[in-house]
PDB file with SEQRES, HELIX, SHEET and CRYST1 records, atoms N, CA, C and O in Angstrom:
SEQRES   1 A   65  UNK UNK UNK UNK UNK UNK UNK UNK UNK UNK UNK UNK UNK          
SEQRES   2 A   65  UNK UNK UNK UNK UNK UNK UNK UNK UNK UNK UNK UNK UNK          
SEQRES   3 A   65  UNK UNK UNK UNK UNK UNK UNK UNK UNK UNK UNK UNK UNK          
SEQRES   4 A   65  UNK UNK UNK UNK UNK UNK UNK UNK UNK UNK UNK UNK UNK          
SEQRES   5 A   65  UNK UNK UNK UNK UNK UNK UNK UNK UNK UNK UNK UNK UNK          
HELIX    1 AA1 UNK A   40  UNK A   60  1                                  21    
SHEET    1 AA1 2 UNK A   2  UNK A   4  0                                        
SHEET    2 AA1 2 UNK A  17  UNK A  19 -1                                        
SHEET    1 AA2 2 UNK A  23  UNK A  24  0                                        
SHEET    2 AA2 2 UNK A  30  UNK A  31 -1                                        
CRYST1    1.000    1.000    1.000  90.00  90.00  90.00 P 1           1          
ATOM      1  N   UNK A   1      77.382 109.329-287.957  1.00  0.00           N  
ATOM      2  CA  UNK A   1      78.323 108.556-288.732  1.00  0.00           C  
ATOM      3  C   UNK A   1      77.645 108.167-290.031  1.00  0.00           C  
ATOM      4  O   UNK A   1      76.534 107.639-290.077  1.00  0.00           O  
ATOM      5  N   UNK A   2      78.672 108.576-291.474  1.00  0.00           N  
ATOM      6  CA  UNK A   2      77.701 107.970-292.203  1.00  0.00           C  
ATOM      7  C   UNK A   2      77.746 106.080-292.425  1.00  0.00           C  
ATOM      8  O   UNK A   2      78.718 105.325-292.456  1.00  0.00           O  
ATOM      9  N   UNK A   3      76.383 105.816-292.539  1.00  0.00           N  
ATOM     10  CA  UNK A   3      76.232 103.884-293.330  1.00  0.00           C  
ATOM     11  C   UNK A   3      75.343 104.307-293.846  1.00  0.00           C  
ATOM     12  O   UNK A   3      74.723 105.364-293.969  1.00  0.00           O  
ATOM     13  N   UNK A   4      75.342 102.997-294.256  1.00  0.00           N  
ATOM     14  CA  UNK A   4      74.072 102.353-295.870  1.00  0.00           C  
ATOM     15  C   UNK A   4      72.535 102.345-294.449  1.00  0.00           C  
ATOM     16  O   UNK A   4      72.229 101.901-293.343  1.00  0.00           O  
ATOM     17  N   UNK A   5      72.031 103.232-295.634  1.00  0.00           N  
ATOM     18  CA  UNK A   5      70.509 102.977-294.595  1.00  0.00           C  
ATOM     19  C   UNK A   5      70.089 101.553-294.929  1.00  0.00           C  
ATOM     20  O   UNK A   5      70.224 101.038-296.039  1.00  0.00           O  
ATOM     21  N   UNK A   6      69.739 101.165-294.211  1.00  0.00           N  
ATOM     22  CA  UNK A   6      68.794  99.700-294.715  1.00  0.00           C  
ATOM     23  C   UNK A   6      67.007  99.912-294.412  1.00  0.00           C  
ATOM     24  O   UNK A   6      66.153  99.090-294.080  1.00  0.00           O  
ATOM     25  N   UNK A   7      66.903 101.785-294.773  1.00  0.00           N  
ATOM     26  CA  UNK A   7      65.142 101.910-295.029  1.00  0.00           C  
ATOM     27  C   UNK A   7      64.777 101.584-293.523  1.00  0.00           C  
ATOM     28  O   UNK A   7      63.832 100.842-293.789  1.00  0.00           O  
ATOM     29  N   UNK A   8      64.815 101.585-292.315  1.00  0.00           N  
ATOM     30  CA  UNK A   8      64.237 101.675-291.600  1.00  0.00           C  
ATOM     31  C   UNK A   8      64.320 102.462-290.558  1.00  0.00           C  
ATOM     32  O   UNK A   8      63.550 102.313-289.609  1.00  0.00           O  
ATOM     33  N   UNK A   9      65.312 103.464-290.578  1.00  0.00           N  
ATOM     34  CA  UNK A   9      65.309 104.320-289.494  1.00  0.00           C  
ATOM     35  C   UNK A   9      65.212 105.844-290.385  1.00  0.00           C  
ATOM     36  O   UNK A   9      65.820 106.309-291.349  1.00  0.00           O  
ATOM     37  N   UNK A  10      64.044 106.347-289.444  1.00  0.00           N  
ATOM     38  CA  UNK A  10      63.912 108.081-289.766  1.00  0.00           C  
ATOM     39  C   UNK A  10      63.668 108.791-290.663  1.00  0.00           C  
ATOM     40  O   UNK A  10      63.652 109.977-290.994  1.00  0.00           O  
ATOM     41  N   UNK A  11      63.403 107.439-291.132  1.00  0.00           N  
ATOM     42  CA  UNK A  11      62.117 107.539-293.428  1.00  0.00           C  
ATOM     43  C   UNK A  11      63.215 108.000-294.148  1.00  0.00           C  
ATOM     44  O   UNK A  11      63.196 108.816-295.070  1.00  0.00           O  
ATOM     45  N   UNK A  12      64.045 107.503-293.734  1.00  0.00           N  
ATOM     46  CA  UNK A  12      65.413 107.923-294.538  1.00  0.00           C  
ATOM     47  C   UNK A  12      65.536 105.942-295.551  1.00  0.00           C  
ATOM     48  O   UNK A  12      65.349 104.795-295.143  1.00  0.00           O  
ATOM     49  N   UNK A  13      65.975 106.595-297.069  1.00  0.00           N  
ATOM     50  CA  UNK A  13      65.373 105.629-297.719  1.00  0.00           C  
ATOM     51  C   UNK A  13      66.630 104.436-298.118  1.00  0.00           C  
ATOM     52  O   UNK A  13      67.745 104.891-298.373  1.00  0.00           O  
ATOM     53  N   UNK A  14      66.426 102.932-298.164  1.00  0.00           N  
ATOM     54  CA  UNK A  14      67.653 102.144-298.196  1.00  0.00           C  
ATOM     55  C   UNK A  14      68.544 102.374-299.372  1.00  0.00           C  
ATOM     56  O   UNK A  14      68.179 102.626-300.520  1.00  0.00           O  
ATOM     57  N   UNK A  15      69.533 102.276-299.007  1.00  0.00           N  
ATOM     58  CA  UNK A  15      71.027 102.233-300.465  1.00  0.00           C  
ATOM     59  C   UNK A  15      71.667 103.224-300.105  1.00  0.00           C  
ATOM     60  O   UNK A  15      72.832 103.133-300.491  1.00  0.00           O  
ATOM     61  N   UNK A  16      71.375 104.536-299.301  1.00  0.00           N  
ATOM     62  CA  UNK A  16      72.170 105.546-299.717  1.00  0.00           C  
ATOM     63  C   UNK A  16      73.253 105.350-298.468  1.00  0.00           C  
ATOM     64  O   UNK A  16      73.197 104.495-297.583  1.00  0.00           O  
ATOM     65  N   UNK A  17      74.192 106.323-298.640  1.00  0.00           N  
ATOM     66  CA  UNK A  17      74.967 106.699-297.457  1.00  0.00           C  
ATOM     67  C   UNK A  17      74.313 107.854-296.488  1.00  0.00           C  
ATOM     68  O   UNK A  17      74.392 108.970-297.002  1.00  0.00           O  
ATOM     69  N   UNK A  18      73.713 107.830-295.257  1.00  0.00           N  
ATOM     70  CA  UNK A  18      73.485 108.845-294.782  1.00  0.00           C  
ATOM     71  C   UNK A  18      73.969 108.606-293.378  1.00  0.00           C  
ATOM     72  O   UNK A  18      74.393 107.649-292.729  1.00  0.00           O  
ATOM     73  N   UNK A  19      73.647 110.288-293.126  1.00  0.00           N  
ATOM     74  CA  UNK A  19      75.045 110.730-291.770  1.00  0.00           C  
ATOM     75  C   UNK A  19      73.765 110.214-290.401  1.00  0.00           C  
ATOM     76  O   UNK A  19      72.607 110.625-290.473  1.00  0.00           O  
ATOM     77  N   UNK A  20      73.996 109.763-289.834  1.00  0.00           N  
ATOM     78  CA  UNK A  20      72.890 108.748-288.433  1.00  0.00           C  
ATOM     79  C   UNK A  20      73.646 109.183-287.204  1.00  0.00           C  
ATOM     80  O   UNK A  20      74.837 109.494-287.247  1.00  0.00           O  
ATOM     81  N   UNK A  21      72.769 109.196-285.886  1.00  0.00           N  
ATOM     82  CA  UNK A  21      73.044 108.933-284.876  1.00  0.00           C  
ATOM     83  C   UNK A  21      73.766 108.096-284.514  1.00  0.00           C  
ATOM     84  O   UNK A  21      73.754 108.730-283.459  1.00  0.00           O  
ATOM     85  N   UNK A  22      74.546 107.103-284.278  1.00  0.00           N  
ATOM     86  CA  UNK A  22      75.034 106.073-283.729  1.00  0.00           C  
ATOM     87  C   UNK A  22      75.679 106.100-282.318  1.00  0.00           C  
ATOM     88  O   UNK A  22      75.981 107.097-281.662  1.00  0.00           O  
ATOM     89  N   UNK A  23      75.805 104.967-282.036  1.00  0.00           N  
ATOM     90  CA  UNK A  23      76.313 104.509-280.474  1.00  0.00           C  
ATOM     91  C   UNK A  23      77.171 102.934-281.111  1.00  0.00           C  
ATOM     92  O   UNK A  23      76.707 101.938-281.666  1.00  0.00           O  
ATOM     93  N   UNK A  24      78.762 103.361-280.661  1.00  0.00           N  
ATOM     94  CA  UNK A  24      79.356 102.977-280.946  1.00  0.00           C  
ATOM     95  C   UNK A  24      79.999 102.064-279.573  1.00  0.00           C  
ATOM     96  O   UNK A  24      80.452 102.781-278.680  1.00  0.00           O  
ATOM     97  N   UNK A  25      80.083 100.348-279.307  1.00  0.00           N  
ATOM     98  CA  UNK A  25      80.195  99.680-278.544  1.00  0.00           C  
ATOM     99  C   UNK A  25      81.543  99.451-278.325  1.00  0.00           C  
ATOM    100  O   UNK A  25      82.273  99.744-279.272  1.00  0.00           O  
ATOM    101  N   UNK A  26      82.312  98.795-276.860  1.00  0.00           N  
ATOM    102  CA  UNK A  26      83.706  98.917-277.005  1.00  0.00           C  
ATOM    103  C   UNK A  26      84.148  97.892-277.698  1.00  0.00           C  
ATOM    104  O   UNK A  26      85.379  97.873-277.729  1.00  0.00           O  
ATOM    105  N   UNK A  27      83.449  96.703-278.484  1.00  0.00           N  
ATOM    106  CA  UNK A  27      83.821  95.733-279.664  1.00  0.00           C  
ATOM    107  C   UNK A  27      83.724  96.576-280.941  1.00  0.00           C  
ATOM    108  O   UNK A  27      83.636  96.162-282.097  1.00  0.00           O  
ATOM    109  N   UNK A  28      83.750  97.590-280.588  1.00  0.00           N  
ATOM    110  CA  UNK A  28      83.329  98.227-282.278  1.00  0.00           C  
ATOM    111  C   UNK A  28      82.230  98.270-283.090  1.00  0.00           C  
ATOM    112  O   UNK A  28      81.968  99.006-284.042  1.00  0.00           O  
ATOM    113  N   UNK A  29      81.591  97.327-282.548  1.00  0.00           N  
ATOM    114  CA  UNK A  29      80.105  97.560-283.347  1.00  0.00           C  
ATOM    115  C   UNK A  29      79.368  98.840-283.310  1.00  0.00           C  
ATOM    116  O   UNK A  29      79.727  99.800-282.629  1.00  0.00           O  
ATOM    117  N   UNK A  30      78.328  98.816-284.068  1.00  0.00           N  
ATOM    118  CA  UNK A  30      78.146 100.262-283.780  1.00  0.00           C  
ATOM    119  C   UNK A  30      75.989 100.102-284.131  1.00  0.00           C  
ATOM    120  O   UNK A  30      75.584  98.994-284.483  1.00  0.00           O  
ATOM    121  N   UNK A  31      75.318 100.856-284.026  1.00  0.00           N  
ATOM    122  CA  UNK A  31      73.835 101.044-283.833  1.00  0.00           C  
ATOM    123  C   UNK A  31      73.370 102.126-284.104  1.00  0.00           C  
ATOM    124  O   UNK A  31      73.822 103.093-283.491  1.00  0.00           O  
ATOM    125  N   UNK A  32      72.349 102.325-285.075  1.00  0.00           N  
ATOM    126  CA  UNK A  32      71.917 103.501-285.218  1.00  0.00           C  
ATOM    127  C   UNK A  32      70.720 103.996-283.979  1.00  0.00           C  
ATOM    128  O   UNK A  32      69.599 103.554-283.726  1.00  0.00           O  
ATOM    129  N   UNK A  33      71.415 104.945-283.457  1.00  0.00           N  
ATOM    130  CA  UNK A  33      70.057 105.917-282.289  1.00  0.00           C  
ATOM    131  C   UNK A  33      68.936 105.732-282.662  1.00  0.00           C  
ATOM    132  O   UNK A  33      68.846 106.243-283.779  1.00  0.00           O  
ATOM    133  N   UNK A  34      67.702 105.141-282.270  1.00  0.00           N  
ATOM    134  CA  UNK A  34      66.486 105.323-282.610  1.00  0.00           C  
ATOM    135  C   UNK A  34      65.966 106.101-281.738  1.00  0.00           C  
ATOM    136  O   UNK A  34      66.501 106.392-280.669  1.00  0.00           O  
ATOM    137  N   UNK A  35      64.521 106.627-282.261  1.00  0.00           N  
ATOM    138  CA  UNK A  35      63.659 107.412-281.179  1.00  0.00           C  
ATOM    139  C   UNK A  35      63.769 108.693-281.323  1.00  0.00           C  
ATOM    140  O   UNK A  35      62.670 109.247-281.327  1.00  0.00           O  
ATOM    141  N   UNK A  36      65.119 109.749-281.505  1.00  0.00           N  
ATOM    142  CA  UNK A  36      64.751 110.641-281.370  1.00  0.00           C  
ATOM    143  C   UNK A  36      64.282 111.550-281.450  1.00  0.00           C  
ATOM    144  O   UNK A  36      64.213 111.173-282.620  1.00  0.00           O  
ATOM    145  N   UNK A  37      63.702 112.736-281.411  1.00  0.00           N  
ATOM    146  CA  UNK A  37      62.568 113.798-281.575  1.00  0.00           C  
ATOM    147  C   UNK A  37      62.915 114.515-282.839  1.00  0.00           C  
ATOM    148  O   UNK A  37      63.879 115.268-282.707  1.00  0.00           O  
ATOM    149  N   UNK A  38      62.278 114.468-284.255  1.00  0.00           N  
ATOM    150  CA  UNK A  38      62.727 115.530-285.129  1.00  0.00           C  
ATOM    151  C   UNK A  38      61.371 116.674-285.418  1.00  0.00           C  
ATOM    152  O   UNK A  38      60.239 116.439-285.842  1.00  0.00           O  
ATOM    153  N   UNK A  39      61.807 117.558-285.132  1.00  0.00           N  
ATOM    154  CA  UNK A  39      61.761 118.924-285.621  1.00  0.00           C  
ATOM    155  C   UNK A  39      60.878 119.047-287.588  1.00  0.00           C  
ATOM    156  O   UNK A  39      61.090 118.465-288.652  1.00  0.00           O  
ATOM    157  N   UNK A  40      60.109 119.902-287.219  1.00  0.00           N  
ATOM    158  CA  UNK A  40      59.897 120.264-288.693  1.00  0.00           C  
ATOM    159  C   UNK A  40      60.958 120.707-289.515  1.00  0.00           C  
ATOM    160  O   UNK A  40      61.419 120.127-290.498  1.00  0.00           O  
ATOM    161  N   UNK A  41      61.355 121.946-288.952  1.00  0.00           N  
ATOM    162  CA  UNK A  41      62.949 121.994-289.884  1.00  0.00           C  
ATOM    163  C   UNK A  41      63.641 121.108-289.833  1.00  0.00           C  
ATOM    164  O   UNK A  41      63.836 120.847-291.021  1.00  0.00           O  
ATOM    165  N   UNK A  42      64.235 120.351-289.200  1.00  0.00           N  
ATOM    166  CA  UNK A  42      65.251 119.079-289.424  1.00  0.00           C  
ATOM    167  C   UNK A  42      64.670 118.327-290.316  1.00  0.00           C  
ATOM    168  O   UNK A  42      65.117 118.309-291.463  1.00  0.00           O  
ATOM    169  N   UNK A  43      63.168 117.292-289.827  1.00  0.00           N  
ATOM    170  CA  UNK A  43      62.943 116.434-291.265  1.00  0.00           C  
ATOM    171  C   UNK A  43      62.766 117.010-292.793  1.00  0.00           C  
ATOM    172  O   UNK A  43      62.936 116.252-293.747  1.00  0.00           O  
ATOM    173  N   UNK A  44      62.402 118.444-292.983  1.00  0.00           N  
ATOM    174  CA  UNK A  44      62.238 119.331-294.563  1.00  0.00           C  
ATOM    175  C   UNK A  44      63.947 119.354-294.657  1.00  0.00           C  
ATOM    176  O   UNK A  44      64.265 119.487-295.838  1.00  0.00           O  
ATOM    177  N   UNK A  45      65.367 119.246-293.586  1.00  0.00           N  
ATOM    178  CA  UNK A  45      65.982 119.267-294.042  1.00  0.00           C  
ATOM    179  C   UNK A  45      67.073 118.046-294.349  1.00  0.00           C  
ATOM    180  O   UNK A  45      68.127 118.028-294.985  1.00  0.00           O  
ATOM    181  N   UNK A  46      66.269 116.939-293.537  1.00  0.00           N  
ATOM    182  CA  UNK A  46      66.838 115.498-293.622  1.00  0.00           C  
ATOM    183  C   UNK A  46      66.369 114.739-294.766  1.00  0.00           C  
ATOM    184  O   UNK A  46      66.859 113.680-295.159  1.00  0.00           O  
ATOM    185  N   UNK A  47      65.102 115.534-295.415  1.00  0.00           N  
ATOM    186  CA  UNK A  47      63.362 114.926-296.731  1.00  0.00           C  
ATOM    187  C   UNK A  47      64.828 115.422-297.636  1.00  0.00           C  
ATOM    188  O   UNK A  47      65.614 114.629-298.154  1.00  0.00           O  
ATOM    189  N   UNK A  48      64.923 116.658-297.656  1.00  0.00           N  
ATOM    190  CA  UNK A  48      65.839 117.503-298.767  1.00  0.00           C  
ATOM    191  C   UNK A  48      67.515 116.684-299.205  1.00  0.00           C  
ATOM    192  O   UNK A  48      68.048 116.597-300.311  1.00  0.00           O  
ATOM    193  N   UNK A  49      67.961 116.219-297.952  1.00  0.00           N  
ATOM    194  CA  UNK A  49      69.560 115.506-298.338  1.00  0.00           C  
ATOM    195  C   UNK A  49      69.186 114.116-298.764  1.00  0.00           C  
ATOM    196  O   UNK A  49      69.771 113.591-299.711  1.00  0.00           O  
ATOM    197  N   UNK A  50      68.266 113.521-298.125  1.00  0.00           N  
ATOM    198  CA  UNK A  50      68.032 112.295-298.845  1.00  0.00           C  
ATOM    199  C   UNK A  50      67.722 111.959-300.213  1.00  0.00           C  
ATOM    200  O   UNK A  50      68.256 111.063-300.865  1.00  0.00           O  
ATOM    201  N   UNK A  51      66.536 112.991-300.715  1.00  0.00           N  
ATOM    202  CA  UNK A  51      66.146 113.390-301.974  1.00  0.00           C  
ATOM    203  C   UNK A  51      67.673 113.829-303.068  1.00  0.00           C  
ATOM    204  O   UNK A  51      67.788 113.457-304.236  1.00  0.00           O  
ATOM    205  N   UNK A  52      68.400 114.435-302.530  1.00  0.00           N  
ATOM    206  CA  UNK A  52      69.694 114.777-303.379  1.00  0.00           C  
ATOM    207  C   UNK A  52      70.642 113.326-303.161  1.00  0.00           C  
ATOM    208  O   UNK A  52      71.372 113.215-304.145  1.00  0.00           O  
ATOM    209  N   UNK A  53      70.771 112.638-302.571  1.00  0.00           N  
ATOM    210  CA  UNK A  53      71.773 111.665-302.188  1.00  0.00           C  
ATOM    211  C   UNK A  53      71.199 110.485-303.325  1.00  0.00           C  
ATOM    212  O   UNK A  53      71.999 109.987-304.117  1.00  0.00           O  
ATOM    213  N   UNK A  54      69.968 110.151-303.327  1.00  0.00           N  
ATOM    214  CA  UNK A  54      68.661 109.217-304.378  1.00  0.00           C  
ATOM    215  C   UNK A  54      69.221 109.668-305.767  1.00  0.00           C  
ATOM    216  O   UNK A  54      69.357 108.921-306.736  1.00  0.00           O  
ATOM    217  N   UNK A  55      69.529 111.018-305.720  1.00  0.00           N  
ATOM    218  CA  UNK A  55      69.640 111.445-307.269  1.00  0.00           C  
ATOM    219  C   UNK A  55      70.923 111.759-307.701  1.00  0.00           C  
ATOM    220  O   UNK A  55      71.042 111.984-308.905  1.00  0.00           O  
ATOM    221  N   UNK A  56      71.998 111.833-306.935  1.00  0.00           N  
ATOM    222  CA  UNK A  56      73.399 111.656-306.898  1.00  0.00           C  
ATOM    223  C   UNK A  56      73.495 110.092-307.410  1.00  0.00           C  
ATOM    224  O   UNK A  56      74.040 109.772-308.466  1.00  0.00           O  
ATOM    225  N   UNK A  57      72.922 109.237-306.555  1.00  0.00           N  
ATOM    226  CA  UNK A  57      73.134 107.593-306.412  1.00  0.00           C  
ATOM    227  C   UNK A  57      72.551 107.504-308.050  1.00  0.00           C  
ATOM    228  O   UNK A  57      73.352 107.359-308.974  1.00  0.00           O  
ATOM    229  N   UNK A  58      71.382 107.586-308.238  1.00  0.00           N  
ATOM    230  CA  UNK A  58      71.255 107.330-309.563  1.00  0.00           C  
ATOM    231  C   UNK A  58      71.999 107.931-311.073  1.00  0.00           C  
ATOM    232  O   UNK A  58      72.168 107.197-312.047  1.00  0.00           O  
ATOM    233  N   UNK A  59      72.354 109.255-311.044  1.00  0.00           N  
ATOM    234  CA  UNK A  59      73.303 109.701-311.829  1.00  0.00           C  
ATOM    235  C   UNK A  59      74.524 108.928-311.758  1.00  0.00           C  
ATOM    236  O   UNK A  59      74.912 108.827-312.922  1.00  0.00           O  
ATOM    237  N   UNK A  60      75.324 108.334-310.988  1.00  0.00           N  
ATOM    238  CA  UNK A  60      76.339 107.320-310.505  1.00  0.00           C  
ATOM    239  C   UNK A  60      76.031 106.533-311.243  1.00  0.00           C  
ATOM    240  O   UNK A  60      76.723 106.519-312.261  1.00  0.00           O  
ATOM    241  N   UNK A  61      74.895 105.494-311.168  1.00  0.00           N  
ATOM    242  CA  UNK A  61      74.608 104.464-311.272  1.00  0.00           C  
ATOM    243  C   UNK A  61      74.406 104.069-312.994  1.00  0.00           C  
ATOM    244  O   UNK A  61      74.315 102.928-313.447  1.00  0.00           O  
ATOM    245  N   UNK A  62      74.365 105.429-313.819  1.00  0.00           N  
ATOM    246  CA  UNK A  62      73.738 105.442-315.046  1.00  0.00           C  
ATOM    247  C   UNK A  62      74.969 105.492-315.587  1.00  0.00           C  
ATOM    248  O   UNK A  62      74.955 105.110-316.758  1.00  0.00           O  
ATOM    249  N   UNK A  63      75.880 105.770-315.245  1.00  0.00           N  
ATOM    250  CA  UNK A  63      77.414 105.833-315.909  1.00  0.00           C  
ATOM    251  C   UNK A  63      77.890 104.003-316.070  1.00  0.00           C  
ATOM    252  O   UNK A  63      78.728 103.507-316.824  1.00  0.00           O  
ATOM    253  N   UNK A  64      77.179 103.472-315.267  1.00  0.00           N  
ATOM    254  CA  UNK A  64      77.411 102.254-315.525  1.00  0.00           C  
ATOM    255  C   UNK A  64      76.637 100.970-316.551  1.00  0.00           C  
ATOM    256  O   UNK A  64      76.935  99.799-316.787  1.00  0.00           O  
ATOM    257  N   UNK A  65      75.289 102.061-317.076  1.00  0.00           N  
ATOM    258  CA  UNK A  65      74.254 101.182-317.000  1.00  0.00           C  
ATOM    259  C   UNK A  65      74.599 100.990-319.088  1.00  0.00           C  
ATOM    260  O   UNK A  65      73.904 100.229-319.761  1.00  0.00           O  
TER     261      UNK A  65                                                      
END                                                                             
């Protein structure tokens, strides 16, 4: 699901929108999955969307500045 990282899960960095594990409760709340096992290819390809999402967010951000 994507949310706002808040920088502490999976070196994935705070502000952006990224797509997470979650576990979703029957009040609706919801939790990002911790723990699980990543892969060399997965983190070069989780390092890679985060890195583009940082530089999306800032191109955004300069239209305002």
């Amino acid at each position: 699901m994507g949310v706002v990282s808040d920088g502490k899960h999976y070196g994935i960095p705070e502000g952006i929108v990224y797509s997470f594990p979650v576990r979703i409760a029957s009040d609706h709340s919801w939790q990002i999955v911790d723990g699980l096992a990543i892969d060399d290819f997965s983190r070069g390809k989780m390092d890679a969307t985060a890195k583009e999402l940082l530089n999306e967010k800032e191109s955004a951000s300069s239209v305002f500045d």
